[in-house]
N, CA, C and O atoms as a Tripos MOL2 file, in Angstrom:
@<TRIPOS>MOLECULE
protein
  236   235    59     0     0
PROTEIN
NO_CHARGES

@<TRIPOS>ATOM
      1 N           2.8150   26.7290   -4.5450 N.3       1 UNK1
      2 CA          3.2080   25.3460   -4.5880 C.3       1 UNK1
      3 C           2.5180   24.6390   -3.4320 C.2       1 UNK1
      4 O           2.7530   25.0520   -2.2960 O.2       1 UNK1
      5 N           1.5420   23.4340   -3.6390 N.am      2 UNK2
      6 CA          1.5030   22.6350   -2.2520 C.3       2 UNK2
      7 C           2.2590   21.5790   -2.8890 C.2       2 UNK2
      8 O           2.4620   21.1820   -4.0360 O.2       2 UNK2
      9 N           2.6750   21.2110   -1.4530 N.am      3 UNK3
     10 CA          3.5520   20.2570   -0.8600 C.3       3 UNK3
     11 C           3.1810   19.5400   -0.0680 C.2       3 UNK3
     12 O           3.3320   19.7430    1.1370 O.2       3 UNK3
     13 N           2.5480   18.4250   -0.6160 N.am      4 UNK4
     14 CA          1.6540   17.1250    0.5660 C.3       4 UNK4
     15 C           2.7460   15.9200    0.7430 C.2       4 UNK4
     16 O           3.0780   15.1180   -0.1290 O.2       4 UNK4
     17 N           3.1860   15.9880    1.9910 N.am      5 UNK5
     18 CA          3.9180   14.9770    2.3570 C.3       5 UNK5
     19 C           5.4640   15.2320    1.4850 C.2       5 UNK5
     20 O           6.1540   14.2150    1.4190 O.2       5 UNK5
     21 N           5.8580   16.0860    1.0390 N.am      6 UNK6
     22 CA          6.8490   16.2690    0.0760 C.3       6 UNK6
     23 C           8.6100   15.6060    0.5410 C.2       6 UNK6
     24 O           9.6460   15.4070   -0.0920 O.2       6 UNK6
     25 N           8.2540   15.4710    1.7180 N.am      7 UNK7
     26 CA          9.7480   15.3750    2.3550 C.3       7 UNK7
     27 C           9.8690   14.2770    3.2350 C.2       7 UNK7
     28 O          10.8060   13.9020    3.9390 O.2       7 UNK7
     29 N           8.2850   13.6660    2.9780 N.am      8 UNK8
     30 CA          8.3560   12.7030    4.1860 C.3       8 UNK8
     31 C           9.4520   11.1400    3.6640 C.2       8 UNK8
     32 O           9.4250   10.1460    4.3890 O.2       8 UNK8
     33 N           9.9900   11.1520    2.8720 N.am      9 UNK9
     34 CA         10.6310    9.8240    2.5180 C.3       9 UNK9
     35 C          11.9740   10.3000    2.7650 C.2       9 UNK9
     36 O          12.7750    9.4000    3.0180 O.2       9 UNK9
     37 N          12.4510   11.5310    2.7580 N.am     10 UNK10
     38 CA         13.5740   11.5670    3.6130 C.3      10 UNK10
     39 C          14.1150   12.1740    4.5370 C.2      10 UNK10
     40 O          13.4330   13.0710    5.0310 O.2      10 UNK10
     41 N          15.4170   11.9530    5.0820 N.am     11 UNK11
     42 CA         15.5420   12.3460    6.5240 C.3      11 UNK11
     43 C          15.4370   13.5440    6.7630 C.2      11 UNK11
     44 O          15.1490   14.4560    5.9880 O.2      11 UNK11
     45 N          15.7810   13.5880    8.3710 N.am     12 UNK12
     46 CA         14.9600   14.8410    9.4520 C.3      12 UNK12
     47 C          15.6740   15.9640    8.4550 C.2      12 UNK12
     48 O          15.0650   16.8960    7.9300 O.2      12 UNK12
     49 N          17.3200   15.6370    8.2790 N.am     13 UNK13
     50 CA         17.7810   16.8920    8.1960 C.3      13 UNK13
     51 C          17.9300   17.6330    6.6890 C.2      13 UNK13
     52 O          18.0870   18.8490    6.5880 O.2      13 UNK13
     53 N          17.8690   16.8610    5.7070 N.am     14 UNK14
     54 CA         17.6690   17.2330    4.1470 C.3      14 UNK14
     55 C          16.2530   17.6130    3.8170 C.2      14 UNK14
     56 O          15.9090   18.2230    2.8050 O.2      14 UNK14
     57 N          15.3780   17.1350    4.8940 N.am     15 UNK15
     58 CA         13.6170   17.3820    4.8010 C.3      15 UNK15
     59 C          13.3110   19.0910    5.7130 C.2      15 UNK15
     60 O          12.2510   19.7120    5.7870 O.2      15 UNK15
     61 N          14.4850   19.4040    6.2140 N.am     16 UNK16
     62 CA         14.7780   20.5340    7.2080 C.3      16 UNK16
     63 C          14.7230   21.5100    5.5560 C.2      16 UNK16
     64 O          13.8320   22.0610    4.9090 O.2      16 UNK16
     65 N          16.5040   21.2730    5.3700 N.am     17 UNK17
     66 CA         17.1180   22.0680    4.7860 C.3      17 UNK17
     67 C          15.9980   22.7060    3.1490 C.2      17 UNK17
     68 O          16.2160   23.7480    2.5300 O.2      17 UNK17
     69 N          14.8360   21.6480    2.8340 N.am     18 UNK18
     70 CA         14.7810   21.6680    1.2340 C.3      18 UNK18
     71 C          13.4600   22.8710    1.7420 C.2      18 UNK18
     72 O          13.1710   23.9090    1.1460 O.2      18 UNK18
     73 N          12.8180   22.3180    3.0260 N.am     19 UNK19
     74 CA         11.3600   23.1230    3.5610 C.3      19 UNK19
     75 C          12.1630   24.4400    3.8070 C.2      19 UNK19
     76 O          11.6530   25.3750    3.1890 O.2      19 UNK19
     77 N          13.1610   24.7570    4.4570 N.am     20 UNK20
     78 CA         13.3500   26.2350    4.3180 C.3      20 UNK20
     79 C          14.0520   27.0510    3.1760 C.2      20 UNK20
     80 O          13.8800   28.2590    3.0180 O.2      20 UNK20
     81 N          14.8480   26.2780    2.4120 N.am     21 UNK21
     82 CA         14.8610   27.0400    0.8710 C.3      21 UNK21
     83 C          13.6840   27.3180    0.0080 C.2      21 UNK21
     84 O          13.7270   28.1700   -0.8800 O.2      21 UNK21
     85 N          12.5100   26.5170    0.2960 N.am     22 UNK22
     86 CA         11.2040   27.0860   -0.5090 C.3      22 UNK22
     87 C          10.4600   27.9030    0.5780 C.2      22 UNK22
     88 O           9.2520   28.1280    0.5100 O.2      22 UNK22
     89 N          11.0940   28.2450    1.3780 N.am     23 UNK23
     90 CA         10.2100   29.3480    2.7540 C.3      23 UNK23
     91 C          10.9720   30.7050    2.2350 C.2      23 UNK23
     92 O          10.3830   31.7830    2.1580 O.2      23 UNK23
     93 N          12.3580   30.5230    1.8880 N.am     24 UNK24
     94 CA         13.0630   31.8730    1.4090 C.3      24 UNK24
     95 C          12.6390   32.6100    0.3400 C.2      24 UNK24
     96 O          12.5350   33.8370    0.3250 O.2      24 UNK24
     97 N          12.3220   31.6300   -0.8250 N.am     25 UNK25
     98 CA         11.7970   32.3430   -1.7030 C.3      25 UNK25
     99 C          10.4350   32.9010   -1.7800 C.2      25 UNK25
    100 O           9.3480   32.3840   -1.5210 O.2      25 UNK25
    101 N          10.7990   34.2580   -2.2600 N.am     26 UNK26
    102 CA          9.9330   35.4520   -1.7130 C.3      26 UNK26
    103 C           8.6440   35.6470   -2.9490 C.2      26 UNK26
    104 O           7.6520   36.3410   -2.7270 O.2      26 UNK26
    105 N           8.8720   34.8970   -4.2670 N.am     27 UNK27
    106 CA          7.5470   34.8650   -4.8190 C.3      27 UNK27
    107 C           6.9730   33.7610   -4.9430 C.2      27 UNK27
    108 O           6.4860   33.2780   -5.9650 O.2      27 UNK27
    109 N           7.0140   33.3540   -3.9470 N.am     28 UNK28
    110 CA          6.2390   31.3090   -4.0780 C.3      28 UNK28
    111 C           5.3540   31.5990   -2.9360 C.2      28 UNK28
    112 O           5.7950   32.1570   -1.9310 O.2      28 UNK28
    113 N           3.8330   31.1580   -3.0780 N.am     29 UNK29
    114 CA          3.7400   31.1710   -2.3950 C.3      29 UNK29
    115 C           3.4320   29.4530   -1.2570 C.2      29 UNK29
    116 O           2.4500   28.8470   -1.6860 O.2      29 UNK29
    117 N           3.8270   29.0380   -0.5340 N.am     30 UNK30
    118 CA          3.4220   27.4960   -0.2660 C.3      30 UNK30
    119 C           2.5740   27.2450    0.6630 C.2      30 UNK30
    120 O           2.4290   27.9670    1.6490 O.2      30 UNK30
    121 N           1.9280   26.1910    0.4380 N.am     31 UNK31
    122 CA          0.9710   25.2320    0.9130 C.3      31 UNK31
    123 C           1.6550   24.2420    1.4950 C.2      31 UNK31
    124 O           2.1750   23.5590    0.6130 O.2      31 UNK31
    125 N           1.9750   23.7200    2.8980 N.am     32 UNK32
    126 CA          2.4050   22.2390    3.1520 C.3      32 UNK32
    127 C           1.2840   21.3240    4.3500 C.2      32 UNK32
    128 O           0.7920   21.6590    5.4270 O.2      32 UNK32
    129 N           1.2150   20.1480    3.5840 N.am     33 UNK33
    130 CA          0.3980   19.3420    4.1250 C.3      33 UNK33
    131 C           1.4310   18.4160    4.4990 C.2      33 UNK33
    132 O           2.2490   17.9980    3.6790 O.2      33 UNK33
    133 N           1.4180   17.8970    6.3870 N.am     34 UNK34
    134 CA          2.1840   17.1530    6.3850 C.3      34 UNK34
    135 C           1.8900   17.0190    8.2400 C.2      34 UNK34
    136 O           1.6950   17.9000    9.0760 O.2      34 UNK34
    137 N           1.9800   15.3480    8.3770 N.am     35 UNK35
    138 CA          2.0870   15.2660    9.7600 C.3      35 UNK35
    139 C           3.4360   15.4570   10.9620 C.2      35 UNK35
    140 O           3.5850   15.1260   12.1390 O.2      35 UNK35
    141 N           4.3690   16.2540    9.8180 N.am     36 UNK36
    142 CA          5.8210   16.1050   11.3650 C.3      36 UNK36
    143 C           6.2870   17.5910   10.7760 C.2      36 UNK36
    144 O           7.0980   17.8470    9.8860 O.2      36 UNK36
    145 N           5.7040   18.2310   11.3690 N.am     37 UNK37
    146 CA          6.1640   20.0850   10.8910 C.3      37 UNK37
    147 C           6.9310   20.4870   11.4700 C.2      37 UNK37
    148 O           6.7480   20.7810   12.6510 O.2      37 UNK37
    149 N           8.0760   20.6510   10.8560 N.am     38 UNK38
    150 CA          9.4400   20.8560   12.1690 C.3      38 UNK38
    151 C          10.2620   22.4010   11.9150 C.2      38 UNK38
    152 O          11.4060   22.5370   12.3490 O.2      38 UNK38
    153 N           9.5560   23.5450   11.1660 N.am     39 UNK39
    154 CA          9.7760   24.7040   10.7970 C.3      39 UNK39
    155 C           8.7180   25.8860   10.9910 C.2      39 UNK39
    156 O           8.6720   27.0230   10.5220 O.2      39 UNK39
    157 N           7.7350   25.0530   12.0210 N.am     40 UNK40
    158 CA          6.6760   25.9000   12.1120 C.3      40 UNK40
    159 C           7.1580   27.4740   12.2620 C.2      40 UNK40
    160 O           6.6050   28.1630   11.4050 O.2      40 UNK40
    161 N           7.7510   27.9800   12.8410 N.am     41 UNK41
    162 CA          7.9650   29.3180   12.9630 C.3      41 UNK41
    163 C           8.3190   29.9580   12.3790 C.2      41 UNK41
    164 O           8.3830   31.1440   12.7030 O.2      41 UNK41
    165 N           8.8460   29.3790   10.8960 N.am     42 UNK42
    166 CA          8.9380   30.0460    9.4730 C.3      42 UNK42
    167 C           8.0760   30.2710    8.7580 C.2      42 UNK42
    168 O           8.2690   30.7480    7.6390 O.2      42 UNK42
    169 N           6.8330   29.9640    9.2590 N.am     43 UNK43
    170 CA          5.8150   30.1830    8.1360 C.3      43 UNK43
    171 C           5.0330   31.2940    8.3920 C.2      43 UNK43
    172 O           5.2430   31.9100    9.4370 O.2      43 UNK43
    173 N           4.1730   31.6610    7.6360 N.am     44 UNK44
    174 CA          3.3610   33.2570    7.8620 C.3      44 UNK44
    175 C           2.4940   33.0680    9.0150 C.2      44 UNK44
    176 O           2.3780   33.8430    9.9650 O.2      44 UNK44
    177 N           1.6310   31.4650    8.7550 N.am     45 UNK45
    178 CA          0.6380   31.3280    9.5670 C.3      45 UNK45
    179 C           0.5870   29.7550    9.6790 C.2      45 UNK45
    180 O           1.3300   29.2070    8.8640 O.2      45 UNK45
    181 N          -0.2270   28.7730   10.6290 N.am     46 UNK46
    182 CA          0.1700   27.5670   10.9490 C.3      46 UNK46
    183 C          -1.3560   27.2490   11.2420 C.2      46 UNK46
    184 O          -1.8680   27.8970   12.1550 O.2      46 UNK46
    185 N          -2.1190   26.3450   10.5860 N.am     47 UNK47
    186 CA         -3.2040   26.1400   10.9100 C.3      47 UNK47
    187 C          -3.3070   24.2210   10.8060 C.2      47 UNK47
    188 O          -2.8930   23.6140    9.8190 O.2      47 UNK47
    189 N          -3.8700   23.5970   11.9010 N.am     48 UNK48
    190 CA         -4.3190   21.7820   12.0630 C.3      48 UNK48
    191 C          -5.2130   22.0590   11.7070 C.2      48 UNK48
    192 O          -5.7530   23.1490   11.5150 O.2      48 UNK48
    193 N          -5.6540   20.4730   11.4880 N.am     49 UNK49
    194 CA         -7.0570   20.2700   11.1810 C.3      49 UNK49
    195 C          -7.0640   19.0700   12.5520 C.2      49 UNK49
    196 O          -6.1230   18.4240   13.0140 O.2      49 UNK49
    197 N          -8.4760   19.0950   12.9340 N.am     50 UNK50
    198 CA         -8.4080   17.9670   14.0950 C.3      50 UNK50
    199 C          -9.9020   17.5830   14.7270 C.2      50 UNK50
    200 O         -10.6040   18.2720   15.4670 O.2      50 UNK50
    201 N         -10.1450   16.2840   14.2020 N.am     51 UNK51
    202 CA        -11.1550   15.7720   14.2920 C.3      51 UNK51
    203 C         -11.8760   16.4220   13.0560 C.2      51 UNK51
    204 O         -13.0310   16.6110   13.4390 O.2      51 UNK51
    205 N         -11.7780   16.7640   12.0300 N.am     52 UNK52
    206 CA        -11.8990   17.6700   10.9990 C.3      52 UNK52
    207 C         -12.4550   18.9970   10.7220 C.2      52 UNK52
    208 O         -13.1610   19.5970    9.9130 O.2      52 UNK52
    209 N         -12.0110   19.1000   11.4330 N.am     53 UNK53
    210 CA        -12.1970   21.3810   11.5270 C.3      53 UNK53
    211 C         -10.7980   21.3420   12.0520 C.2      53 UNK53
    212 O         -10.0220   20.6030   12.6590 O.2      53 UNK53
    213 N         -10.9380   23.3120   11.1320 N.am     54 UNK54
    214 CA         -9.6280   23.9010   11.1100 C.3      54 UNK54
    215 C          -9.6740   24.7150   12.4290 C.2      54 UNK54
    216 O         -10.4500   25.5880   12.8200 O.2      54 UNK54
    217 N          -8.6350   24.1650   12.9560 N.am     55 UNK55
    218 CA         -8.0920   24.8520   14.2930 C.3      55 UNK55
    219 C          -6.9140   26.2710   14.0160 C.2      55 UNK55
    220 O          -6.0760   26.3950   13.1230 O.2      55 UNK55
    221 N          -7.1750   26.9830   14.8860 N.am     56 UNK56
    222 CA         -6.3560   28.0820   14.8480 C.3      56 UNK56
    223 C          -4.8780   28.6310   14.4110 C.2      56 UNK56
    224 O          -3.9440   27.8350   14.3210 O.2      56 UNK56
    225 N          -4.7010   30.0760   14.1350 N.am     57 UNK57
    226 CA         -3.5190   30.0680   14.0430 C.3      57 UNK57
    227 C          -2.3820   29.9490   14.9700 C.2      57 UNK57
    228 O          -2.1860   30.8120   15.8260 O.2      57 UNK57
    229 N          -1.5180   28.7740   14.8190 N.am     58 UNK58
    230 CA         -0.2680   28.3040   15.8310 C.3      58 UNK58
    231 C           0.6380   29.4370   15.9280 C.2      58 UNK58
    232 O           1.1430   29.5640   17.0440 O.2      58 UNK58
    233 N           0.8360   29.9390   15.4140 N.am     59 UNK59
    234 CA          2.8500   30.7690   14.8980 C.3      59 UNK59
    235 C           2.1480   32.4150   14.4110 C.2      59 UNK59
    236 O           2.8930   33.3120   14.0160 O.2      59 UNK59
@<TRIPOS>BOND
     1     1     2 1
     2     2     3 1
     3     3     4 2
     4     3     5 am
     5     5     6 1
     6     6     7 1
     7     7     8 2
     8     7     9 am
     9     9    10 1
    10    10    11 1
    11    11    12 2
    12    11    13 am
    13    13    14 1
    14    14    15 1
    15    15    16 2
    16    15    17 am
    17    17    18 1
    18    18    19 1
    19    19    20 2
    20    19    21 am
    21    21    22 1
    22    22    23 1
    23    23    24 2
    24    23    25 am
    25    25    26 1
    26    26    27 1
    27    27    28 2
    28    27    29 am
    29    29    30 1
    30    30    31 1
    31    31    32 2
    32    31    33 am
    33    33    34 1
    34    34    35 1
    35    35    36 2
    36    35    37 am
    37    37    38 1
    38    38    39 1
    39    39    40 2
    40    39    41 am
    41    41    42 1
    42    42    43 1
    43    43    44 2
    44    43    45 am
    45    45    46 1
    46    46    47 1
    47    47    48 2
    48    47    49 am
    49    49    50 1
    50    50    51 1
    51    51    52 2
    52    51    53 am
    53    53    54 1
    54    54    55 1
    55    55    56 2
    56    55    57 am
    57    57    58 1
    58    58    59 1
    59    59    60 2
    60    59    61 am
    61    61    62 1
    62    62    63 1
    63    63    64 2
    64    63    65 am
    65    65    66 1
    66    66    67 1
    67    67    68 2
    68    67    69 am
    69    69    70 1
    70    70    71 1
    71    71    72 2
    72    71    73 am
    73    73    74 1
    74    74    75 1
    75    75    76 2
    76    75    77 am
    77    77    78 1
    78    78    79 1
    79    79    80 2
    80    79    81 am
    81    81    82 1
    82    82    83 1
    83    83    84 2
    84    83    85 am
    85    85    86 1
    86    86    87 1
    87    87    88 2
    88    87    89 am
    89    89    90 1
    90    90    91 1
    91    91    92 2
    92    91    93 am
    93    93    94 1
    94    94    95 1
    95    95    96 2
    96    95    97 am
    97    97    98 1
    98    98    99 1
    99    99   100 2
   100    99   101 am
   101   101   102 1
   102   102   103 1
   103   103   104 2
   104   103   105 am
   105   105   106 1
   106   106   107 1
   107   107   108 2
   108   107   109 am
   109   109   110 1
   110   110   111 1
   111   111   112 2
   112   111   113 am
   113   113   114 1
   114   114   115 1
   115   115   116 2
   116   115   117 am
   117   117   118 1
   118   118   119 1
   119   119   120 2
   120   119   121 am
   121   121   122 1
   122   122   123 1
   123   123   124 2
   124   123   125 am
   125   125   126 1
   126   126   127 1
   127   127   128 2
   128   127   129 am
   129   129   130 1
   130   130   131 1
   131   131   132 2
   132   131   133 am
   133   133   134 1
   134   134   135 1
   135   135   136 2
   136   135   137 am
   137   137   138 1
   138   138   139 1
   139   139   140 2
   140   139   141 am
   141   141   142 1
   142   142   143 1
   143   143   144 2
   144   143   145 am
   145   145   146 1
   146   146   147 1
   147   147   148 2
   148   147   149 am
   149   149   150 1
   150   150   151 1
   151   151   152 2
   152   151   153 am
   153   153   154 1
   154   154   155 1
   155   155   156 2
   156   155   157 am
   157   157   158 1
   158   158   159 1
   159   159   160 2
   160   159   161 am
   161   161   162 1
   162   162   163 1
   163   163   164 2
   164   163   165 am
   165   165   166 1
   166   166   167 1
   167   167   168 2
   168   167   169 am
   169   169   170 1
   170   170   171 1
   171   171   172 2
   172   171   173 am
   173   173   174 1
   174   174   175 1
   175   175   176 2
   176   175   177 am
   177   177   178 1
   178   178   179 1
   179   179   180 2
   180   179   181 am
   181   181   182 1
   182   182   183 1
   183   183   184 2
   184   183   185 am
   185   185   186 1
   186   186   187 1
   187   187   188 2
   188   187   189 am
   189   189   190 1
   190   190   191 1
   191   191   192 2
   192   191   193 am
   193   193   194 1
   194   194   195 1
   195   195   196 2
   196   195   197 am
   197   197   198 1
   198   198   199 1
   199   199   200 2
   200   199   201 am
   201   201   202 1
   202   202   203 1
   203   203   204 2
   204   203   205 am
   205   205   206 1
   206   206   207 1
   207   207   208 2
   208   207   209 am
   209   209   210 1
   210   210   211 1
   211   211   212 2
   212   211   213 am
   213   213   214 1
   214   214   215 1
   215   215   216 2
   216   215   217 am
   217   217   218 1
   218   218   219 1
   219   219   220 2
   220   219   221 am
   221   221   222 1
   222   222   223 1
   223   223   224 2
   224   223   225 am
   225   225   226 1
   226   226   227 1
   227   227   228 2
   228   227   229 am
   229   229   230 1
   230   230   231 1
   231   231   232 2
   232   231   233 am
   233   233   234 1
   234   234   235 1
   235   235   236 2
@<TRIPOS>SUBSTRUCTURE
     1 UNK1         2 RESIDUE 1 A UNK
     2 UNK2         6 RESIDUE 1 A UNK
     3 UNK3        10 RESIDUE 1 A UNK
     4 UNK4        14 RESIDUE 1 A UNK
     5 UNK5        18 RESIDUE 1 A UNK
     6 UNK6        22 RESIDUE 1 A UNK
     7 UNK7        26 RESIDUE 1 A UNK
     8 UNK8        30 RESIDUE 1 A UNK
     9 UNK9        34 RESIDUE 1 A UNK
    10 UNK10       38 RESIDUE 1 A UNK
    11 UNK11       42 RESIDUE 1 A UNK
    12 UNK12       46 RESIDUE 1 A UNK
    13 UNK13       50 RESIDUE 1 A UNK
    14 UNK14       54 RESIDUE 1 A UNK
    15 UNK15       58 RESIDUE 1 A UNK
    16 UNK16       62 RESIDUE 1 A UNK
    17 UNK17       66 RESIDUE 1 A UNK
    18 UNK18       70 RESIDUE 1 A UNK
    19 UNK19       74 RESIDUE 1 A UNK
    20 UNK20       78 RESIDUE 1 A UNK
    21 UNK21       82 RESIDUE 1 A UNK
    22 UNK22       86 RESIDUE 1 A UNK
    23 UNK23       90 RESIDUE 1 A UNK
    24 UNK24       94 RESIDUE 1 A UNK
    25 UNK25       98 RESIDUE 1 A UNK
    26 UNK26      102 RESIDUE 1 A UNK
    27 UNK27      106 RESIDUE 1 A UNK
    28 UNK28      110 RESIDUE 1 A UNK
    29 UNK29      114 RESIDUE 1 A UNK
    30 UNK30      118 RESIDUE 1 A UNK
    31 UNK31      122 RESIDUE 1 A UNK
    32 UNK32      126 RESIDUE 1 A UNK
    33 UNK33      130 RESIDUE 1 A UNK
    34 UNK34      134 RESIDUE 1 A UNK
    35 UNK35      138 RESIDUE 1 A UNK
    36 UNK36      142 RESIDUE 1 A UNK
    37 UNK37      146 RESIDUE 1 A UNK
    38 UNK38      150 RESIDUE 1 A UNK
    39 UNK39      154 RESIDUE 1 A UNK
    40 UNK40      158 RESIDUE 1 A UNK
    41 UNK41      162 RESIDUE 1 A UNK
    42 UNK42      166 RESIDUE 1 A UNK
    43 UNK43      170 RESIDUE 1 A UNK
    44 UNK44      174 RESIDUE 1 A UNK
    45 UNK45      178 RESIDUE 1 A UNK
    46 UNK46      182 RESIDUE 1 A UNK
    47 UNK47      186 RESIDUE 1 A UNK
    48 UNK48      190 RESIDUE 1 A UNK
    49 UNK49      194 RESIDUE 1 A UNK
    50 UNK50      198 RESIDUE 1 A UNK
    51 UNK51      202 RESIDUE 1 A UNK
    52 UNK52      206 RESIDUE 1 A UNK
    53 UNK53      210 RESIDUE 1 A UNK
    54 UNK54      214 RESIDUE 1 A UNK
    55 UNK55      218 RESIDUE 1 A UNK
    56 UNK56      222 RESIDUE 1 A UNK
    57 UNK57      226 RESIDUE 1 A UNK
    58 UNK58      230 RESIDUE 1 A UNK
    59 UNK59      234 RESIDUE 1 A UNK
């Protein structure tokens, strides 16, 4: 599944709760594009883009 901007229209904490029920499930795999990443440490791997090249893995 990507997920570009998927949560950005609503708040901090329902945009929390919906990003880590699709982190639980164990045969999805996801893609999220998004400027306010507030679960980084749930994910496998965490990569920016900046100035346009891909910068390293964060997490």
């Amino acid at each position: 599944m990507i997920l570009d901007e998927g949560t950005s229209a609503l708040d901090e904490q329902t945009a929390g709760e919906i990003e880590s029920e699709l982190l639980k499930l164990e045969k999805l795999t996801l893609l999220t594009v998004t400027h306010h990443l507030k679960k980084a440490e749930e994910y496998d791997e965490v990569v920016t883009l900046r100035e346009g090249k891909l910068e390293g893995k964060l997490y």
